[in-house]
N, C-alpha and C positions, 0 to 999 in steps of 0.2 A: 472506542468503538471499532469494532470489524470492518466498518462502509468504507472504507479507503480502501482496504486489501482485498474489497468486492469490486470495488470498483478497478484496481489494479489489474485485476485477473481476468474484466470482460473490456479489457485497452481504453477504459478512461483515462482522460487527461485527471490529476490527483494536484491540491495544493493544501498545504495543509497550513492553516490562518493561527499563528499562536503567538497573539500579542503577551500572555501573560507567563510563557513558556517556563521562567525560573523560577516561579511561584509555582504553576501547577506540577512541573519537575519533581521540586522539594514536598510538596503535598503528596500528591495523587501518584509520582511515578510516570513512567511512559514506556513504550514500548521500541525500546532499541534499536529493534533487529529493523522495522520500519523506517526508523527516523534514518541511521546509517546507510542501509539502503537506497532513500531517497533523498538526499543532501541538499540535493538543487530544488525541490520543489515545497521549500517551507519560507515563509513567509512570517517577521517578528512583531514587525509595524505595517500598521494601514503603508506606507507609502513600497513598502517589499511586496503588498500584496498587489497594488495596483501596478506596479511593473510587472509580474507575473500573471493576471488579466490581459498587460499591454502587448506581451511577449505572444510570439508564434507557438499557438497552439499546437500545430504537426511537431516541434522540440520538445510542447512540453508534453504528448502525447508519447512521442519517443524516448525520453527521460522514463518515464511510467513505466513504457514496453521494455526495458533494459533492465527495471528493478524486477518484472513480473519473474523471469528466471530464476533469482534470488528466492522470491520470493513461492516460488510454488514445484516442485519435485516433478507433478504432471501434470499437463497444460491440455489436456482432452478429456473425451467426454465418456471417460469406463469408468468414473470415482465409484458408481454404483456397483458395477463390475467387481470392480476391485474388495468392496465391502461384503458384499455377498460370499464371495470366494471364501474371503477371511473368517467370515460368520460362518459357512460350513464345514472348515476345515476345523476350525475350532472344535464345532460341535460333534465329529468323525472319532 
């Protein structure tokens, strides 16, 4: 799912709960570029997850806002801007 890197991008704090991580890995795949990114905010077992709950939110919100760069090219609000542009230049 996309909702982590929505959530990334409007400075939620982001954990990601993957008790069954080597199983779903080996199945389904994952998304890398995410998981590398955010190293500190994954959780494997209930007891990883409940210390990341226990933890200082403003860290783990800061941990997030330090991946968002990584994670997005531009950080404002002309994404529209910028499509349109493209869209007509294309069509020129």
């Amino acid at each position: 799912s996309s909702l982590s890197t929505d959530f990334v991008f409007m400075g939620k704090p982001v954990i990601f709960y993957v008790p069954d991580f080597k199983k779903y890995e080996s199945e389904m795949g994952i998304y890398t570029e995410i998981w590398n990114v955010m190293p500190d905010n994954k959780a494997l077992s209930m007891s990883e997850l409940f210390e990341l709950l226990r933890s200082d939110f403003v860290q783990l919100s800061n941990m997030t806002q330090t991946s968002k760069g990584s994670l997005f090219e531009y950080q404002d609000s002309l994404s529209c801007n910028r499509i349109c542009t493209a869209l007509l230049n294309e069509s020129l």
